[in-house]
Every structure is written in structure tokens, then in C-alpha cells.
C-alpha positions, -999 to 999 in steps of 0.1 A, spaced: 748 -182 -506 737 -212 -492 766 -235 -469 768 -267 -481 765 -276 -441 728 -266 -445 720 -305 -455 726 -312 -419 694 -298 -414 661 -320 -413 637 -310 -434 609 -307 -405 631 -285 -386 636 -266 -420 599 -265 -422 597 -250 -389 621 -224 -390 600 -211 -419 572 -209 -406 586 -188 -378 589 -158 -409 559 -141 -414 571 -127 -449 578 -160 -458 543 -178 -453 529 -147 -467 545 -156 -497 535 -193 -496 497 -179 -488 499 -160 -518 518 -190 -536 489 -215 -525 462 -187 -538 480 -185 -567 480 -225 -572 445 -233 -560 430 -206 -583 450 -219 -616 443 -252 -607 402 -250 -595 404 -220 -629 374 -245 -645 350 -243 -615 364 -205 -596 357 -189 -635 318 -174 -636 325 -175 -682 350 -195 -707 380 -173 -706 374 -169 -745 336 -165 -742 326 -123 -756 294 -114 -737 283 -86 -755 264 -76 -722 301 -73 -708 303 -43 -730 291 -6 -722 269 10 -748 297 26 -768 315 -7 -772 338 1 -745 349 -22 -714 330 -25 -687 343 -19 -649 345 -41 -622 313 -46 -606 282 -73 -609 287 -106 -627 323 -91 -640 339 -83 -603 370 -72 -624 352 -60 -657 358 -67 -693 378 -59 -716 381 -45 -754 362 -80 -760 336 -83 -735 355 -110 -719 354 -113 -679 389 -105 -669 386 -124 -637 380 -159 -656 412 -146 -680 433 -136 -647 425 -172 -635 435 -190 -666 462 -171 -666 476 -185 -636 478 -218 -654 502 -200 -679 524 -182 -661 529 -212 -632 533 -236 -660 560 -216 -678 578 -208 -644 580 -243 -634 589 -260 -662 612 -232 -680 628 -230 -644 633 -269 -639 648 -267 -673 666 -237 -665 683 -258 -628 690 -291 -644 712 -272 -673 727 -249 -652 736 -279 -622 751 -302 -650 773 -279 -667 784 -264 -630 789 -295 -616 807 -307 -646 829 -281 -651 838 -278 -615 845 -316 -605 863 -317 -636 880 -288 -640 910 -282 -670 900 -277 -703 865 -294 -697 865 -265 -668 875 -240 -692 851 -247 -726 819 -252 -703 827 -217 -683 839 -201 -715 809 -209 -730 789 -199 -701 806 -164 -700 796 -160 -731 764 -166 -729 760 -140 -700 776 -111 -723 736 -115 -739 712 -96 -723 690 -120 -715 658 -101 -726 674 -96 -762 684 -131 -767 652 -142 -756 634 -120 -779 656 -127 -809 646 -169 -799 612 -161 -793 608 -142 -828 630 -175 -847 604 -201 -834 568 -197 -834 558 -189 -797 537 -208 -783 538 -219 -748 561 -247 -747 586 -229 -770 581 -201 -743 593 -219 -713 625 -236 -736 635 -201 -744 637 -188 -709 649 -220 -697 678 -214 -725 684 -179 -711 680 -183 -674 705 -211 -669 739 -192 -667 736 -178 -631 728 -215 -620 758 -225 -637 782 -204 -618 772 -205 -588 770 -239 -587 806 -244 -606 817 -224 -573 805 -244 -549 812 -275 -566 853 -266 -571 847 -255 -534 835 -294 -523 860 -309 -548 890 -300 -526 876 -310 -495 890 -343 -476 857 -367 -484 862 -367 -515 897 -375 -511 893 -403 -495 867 -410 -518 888 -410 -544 917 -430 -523 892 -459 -520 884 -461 -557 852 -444 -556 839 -437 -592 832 -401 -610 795 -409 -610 792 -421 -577 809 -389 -562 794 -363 -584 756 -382 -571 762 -398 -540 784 -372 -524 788 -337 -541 750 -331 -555 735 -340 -524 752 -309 -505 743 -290 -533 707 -296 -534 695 -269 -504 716 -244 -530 692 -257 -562 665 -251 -538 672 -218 -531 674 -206 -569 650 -226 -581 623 -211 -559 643 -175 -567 643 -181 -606 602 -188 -605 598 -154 -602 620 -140 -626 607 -163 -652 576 -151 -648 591 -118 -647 603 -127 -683 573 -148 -698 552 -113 -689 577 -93 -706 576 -113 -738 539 -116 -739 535 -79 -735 560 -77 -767 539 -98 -790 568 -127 -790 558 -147 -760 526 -166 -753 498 -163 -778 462 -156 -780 440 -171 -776 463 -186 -750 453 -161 -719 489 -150 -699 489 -123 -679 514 -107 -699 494 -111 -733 466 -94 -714 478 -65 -703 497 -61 -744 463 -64 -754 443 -41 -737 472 -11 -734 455 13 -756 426 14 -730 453 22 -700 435 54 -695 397 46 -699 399 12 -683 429 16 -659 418 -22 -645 428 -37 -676 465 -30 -667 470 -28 -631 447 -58 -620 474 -84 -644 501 -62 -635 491 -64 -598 494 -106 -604 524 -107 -618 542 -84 -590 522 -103 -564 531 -140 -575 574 -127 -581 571 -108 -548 559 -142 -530 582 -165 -551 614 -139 -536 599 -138 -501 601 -179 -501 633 -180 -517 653 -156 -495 637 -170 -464 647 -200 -478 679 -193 -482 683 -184 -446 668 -210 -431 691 -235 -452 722 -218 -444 735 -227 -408 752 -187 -408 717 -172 -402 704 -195 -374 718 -179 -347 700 -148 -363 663 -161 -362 
């Protein structure tokens, strides 16, 4: 995991050495796609994503394929599936972003807490956090998804609820780690208060590790918010996701394949790209893997 030497590094030189790994600005090509389309959704979209064109629909009521004004067909609906794939980009960034920020900032102030702390502060917030990793994750997200009404906000809190223990203890680890070293002695020796260490000295070598798992956990929150939405408990229609669109056009998987595979295609695409930045990331931010680029 990341070294927290890898502050020492300037973020322009950061830039550059990441730029230097084709794999990685692949993934921020596909990011930036990804982006531009969600965002320009209003303009890039030829029909509302709600809008049934009964011309989008073959004779026998059935989807049409991809081809002329629909270059990715329609679905049970009529509805062009490119226009839904775009706004769906809004959905599943959104969720990723926010559920992930929420997802860091619990994770960093219970690790950090428990680990400049330590003793039975220490012990409750770890306990706890054990505890909450003995969930599968995909249950307990189901079984809070199906309490609340899903919409997308209460999406992204769930998976922010459920995503926040990994953060936690890696960041507990690192934190006990910078805790013992002689700065913060001396810190401490001069009269230095909690708050002043915990921000002006220990989460500032911590922040090239939050990072790295924040761009990492993008991807499996929109990993998760698919998964949901293709079990009826995540984002809701008429709310287009990609997940929500592939749960609601599986009973045409084998007469209109395109359905499926073109959302399922996004999904993997955008995680892929969010994983390729993050572990390229993750080298270029830990000083053990320069000698290796």
C-alpha cells in the first residue's frame, strides 16, 4: 500500500509519471468519455431518455436493433437505449462519487481515530468495524436498501454505509504506524495539540493513501449500485442506471442480446478504468515502485 513517503512527491511529477502508463491514461480516456457524455447527456442524447417512440418498435412490439436514428436500438419500450446509457452515466458517476466520498471520510475518521488514540477508544471503533466486515456487504446493502425507499440519494448512503470498513483499517494501520514515529514525538514534547497533529501532521501523509482507495472504491461502488438496481432495491425508474436497465430488459436477453451486453459493457468499462487509474496510482505514489517505472 501506499508509503507514507509518497507525499514527498510533487504532484506535477506525480502527473508525469502517470502519464508515462499507457493503461493508466487509457483508463482516464475512458474516465473523461465517461464524464463528458453524463455531463453533455442533454445535448449528445438524439430523444428524452423517458420519451416511447412507437416507431422505435418492430411490428410485433418487439425492440428494435441498433441501427438508424437508434444506433443502440430500443428497448421493451421503444425508448433509445443510447440516450438511457447516457443518462445513465449521470447515475452511476453520481452514486460513485458521492457514496465513495462518504464511504473515505467515515472510513479516515474512525481509522485515524482509533489509531492515534489507541486503548479502549482503539478497541470499540475496530471492534465495531470487525463487526461490520462479518456482513457481506451485498446482503447488508440489500437488507438497507429494502428498509428505506431507494431512491438515488438513499442509494449512495447505503453503499457509503457498507463500503467504509476496508478504508477504516487500512488507514487505522498506517495511522498507529505514523503514531510511533519521532515527529510526532517531538510534536507531542513541544505541546502540540491532538487536532493539530491528527491535521497538520498525520492526515497529510495519509492523503496519497485516501487517494489511492478512493479512486479504487469508484469502481466497486458502481460495481454495487448496478448490482442493486438489477435486484429491484437500488435506483428506480424512471430514474435510468445502468443497472436498472439491464433488470428491466432481462427477459429479452435472447431476442435483443444489446439490451444486456451494451449496459453491461459500461459498467465493466467505467470499473475497469476506475482500477487501471487507481493501481497506477498507487504506484506512482509509492516511492517502492519508482525505480520500477
Amino acid at each position: 500500500m501506499t508509503s507514507v513517503a509518497g507525499v514527498n512527491a510533487t504532484p506535477q511529477s506525480a502527473w508525469r509519471r502517470l502519464l508515462r502508463r499507457k493503461l493508466a491514461v487509457f483508463g482516464l480516456v475512458l474516465i473523461v468519455l465517461v464524464v463528458a457524455g453524463a455531463v453533455f447527456a442533454p445535448w449528445l442524447a438524439p430523444f428524452p431518455p423517458d420519451m416511447q417512440n412507437f416507431d422505435g418498435l418492430t411490428i410485433e412490439g418487439a425492440p428494435m436493433p441498433p441501427g438508424g436514428a437508434y444506433p443502440m436500438g430500443t428497448d421493451l419500450l421503444g425508448r433509445d437505449l443510447f440516450s438511457r446509457i447516457l443518462y445513465g452515466a449521470r447515475t452511476s458517476l453520481i452514486i460513485g462519487v458521492v457514496a465513495n466520498g462518504l464511504a473515505l471520510l467515515i472510513g479516515t475518521l474512525v481509522g485515524i481515530t482509533a489509531g492515534y488514540f489507541r486503548g479502549w477508544v482503539g478497541a470499540v471503533l475496530m471492534r465495531f468495524t470487525d463487526l461490520m466486515m462479518a456482513f457481506p456487504a451485498l446482503l447488508l446493502a440489500i437488507c438497507l436498501a429494502a428498509i428505506f425507499q431507494p431512491s438515488l440519494w438513499i442509494v449512495a448512503m447505503v453503499i457509503a454505509l457498507v463500503n467504509w470498513v476496508q478504508t477504516a483499517r487500512v488507514i487505522y494501520t498506517e495511522t498507529t504506524s505514523l503514531a510511533e514515529r519521532d515527529f510526532i514525538a517531538a510534536e507531542r514534547t513541544l505541546g502540540a495539540g491532538t487536532g493539530r497533529i491528527l491535521f497538520r501532521h498525520i492526515l497529510p501523509h495519509l492523503v496519497p493513501m485516501i487517494i489511492v482507495w478512493g479512486t479504487l472504491g469508484i469502481s466497486t461502488t458502481v460495481l454495487l449500485e448496478a448490482t442493486l438496481s438489477f435486484l429491484g432495491v437500488g435506483v428506480q425508474p424512471p430514474t435510468p442506471s445502468w443497472g436498472n436497465i439491464i433488470y428491466e430488459n432481462q427477459t429479452y436477453f435472447q431476442s435483443a442480446p444489446w439490451l444486456v451486453f451494451i449496459p453491461g459493457a459500461a459498467i465493466i468499462l467505467l470499473a475497469l478504468a476506475f482500477n487501471l487509474v487507481g493501481d497506477a496510482l498507487r504506484d506512482v505514489l509509492d516511492p517502492t515502485q519508482r525505480g520500477r517505472s
